[in-house]
N, C-alpha and C positions, 0 to 999 in steps of 0.2 A: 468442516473442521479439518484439520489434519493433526496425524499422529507420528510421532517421529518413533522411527524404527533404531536412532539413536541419539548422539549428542546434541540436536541441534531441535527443533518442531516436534509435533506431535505427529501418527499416522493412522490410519483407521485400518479397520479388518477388509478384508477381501468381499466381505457380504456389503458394509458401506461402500465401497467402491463403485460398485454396480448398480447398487440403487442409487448414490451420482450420476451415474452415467446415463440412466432413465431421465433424471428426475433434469437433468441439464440438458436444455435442448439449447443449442446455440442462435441464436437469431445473427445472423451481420448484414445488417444492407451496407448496399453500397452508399461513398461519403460523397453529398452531395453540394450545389454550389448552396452558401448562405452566408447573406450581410452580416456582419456580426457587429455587437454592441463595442463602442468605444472603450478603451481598456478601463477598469475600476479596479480601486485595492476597498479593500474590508477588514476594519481592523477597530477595534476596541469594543465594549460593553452594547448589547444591542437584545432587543428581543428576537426571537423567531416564534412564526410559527410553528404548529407540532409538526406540521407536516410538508412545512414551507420551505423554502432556498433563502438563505441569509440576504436579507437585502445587500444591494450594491450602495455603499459610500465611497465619498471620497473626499479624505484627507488629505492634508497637503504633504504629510511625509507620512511614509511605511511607518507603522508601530513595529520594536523588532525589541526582541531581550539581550538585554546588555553582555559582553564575553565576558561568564564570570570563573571562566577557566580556559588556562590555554589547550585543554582535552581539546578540543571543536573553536569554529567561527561561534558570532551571536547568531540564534534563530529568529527568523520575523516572526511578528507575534499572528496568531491564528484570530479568526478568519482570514485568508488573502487572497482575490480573485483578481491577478491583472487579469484577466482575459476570461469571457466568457463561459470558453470551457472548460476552464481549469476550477478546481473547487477543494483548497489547502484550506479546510477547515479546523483540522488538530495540531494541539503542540504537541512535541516528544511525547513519549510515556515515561523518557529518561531522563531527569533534569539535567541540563550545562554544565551543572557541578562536576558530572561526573563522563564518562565517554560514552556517547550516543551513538557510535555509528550504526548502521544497517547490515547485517553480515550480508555481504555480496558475492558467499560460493552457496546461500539457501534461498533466494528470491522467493516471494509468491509465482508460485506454479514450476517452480522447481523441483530439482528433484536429488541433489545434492552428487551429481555424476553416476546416476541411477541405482544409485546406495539407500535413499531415502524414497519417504511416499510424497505424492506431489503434493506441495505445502500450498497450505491458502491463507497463510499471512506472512509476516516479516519477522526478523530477530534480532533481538539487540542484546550481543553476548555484553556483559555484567559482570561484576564481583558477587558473592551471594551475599543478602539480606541489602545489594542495593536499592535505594527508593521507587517505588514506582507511583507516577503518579496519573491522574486523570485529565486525558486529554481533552478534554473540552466539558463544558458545564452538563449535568444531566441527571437522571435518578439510578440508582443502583436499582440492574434487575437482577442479580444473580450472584449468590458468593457460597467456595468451599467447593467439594467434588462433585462432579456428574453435572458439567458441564457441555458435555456433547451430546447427551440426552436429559437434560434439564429433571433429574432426577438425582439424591445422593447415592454415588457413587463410587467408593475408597478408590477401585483400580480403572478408572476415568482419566483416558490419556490425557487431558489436559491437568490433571493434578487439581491443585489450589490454584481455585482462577476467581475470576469479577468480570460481571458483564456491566456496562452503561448503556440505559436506554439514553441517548441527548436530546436535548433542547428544540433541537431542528430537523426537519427531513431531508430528503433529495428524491425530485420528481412525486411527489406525494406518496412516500414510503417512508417509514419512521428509520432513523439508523444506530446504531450499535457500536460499540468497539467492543475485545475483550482482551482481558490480560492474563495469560497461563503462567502455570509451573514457579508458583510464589511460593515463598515459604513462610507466610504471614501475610493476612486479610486484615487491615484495617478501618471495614466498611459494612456494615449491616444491607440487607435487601431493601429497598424501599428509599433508603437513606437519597439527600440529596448532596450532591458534588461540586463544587465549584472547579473549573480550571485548574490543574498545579496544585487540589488536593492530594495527598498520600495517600492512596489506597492500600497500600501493602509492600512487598520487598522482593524481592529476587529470589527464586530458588531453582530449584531442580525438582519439581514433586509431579506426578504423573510420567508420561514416556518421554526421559530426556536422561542424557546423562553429566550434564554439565547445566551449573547455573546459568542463566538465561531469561531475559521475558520473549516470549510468544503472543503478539498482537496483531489484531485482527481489524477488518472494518468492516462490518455486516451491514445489510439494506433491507429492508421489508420484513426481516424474520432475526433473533437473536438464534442464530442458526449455523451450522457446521457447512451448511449448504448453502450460504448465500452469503459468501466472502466476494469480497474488491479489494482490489491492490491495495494496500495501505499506503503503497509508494506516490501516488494518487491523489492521497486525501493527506499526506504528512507534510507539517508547512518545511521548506527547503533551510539550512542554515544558508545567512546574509552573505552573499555572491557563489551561490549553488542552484543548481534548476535541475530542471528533470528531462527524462528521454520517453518517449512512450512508442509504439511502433505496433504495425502490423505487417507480415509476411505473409502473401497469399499465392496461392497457386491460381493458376491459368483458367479455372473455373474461381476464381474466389472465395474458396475455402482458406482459413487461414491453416497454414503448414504449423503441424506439432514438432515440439522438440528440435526446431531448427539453430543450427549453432553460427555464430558469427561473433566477431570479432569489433572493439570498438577501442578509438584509440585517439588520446587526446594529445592534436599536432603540439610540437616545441618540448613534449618531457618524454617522458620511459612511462607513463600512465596508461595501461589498457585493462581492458576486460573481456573476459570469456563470456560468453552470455548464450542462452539457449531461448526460445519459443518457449512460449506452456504447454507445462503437460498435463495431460488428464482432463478429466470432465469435471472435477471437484474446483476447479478455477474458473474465475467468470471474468469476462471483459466488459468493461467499465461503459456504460449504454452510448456517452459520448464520442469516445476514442476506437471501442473496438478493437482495440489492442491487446498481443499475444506475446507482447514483452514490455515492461517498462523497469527504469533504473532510473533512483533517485542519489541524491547526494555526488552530483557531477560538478566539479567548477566550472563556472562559466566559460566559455573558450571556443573553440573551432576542435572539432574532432571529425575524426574518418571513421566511415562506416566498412568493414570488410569482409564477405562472405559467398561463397560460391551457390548461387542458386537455380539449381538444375544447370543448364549449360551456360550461365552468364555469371561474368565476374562482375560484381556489383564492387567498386570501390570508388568512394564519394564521399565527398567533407559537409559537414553543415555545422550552423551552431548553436550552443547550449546560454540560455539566457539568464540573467540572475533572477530567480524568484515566479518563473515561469514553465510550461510547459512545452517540449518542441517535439512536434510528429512526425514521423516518418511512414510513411504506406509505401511499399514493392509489392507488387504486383508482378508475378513471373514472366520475363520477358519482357516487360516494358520499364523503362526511366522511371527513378523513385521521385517521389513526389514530398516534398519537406513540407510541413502546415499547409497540406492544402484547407481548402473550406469544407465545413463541416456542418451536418446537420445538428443545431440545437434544439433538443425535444424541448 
């Protein structure tokens, strides 16, 4: 979980911390050569498994939601897998009605310029008593306080929150979202969800000082400790893609808290971005990655950052509706999608 120490996520005590840090053992092999399946999208009404990967279909056109506000683009509609590794299972938690973006100074595994505690999920600042709704079909496991220890708890840094267990796994582990800091619960425990139902509204209730949602995408456990980038799994708006990356040092540790610079050629559009921090963040079993940033327009953008004694500055590009990798490796030439092992 994470607690926020103020306006933005939640953050945990000092004693959580450390038992993260136990409990997180990092695994990273190195990414190796492998054929990969031809590109597939996944989109419309489907069964899964409880503990299965959404079959691969393919339609003749992307299913996407219509722009029914000029707040945001349209968002393609969830499931979407062009590419094997990528796996944009959820839609918003925030309808198109209203402004969706990703706040991009609190990332997953951030740390809000070492003001906050490192976050392990994303935020979508909001009006309060905005809608929030559920991102993908599933059962309700969890509503009301005490949230990060699954017991009622009034002063439960997540406030009023909803967990969904979904419909489908990843790698045979059940998955999760959750939704914090509501100021109204719309959904009983047990209850079932479709897609784009209302589960509740926007608040400020546990450690936050401004209204806000706090969502999350857990794997194997409805757990404070077994958060994934939500940036990861949240389908992209229609001609936006994602950046995902690892920094590693000279032994192949990946580098914490490393800052660098991204910057997309032809506008004045750039971002500060740092490495993950902390043990409380996990990298995604695919990618391995120690930073990721969603909601990019498609485009050609430069990468810029001084790492150890080499000035790494290099363009690559961001594709609509897909995933693009970066691995540096210290001292050696960065590598853009290379091939990857698929568990």
């Amino acid at each position: 979980m994470h607690t926020p120490k103020s306006r933005k996520g939640c953050s945990i005590s000092g004693i959580a911390v450390m038992v993260a840090a136990v409990l997180a053992v990092p695994v990273f092999p190195v990414l190796a050569g492998k054929e990969l399946l031809e590109p597939t999208s996944v989109a419309g009404d489907m069964q899964y498994d409880l503990f299965g990967t959404p079959p691969a279909l393919n339609p003749t056109s992307l299913l996407e939601y219509p722009p029914v506000s000029d707040e945001r683009p349209a968002s393609y509609k969830a499931p979407l897998q062009l590419r094997q590794e990528d796996h944009f299972w959820f839609d918003r938690p925030i309808p198109s009605t209203y402004v969706n973006w990703i706040d991009t100074d609190y990332r997953y595994g951030g740390d809000y310029y070492d003001t906050f505690e490192p976050h392990n999920g994303v935020d979508f600042p909001a009006k309060f008593r905005t809608p929030v709704i559920a991102a993908a079909d599933g059962v309700v496991n969890w509503t009301g306080y005490g949230l990060f220890g699954h017991f009622e708890n009034i002063n439960d840094p997540y406030g009023l929150a909803v967990s969904i267990r979904h419909d489908f796994g990843y790698r045979n582990q059940p998955v999760f979202t959750a939704y914090a800091h509501l100021s109204q619960i719309d959904v009983k425990m047990g209850q079932r969800v479709k897609v784009g139902d209302q589960i509740g509204l926007v608040g400020g209730t546990g450690k936050a000082t401004g209204p806000h949602l706090h969502f999350e995408v857990r794997v194997g456990e409805d757990s404070f400790y077994n958060s994934r980038n939500p940036e990861l799994w949240l389908v992209p708006p229609v001609g936006y893609g994602v950046l995902a990356g690892r920094i590693e040092t000279v032994d192949s540790w990946p580098m914490v808290e490393y800052p660098f610079w991204l910057r997309r050629e032809g506008t004045f559009q750039e971002w500060k971005m740092n490495t993950y921090v902390g043990n409380v963040t996990h990298p995604d079993e695919i990618y391995q990655e120690n930073f990721a940033a969603g909601d990019l327009p498609a485009g050609t953008y430069v990468f810029d950052s001084w790492i150890w004694w080499r000035h790494y500055y290099f363009t690559f590009d961001i594709l609509p509706g897909q995933t693009t990798f970066i691995l540096i490796h210290s001292g050696l030439d960065p590598l853009i999608n290379p091939p990857m092992v698929i568990p």
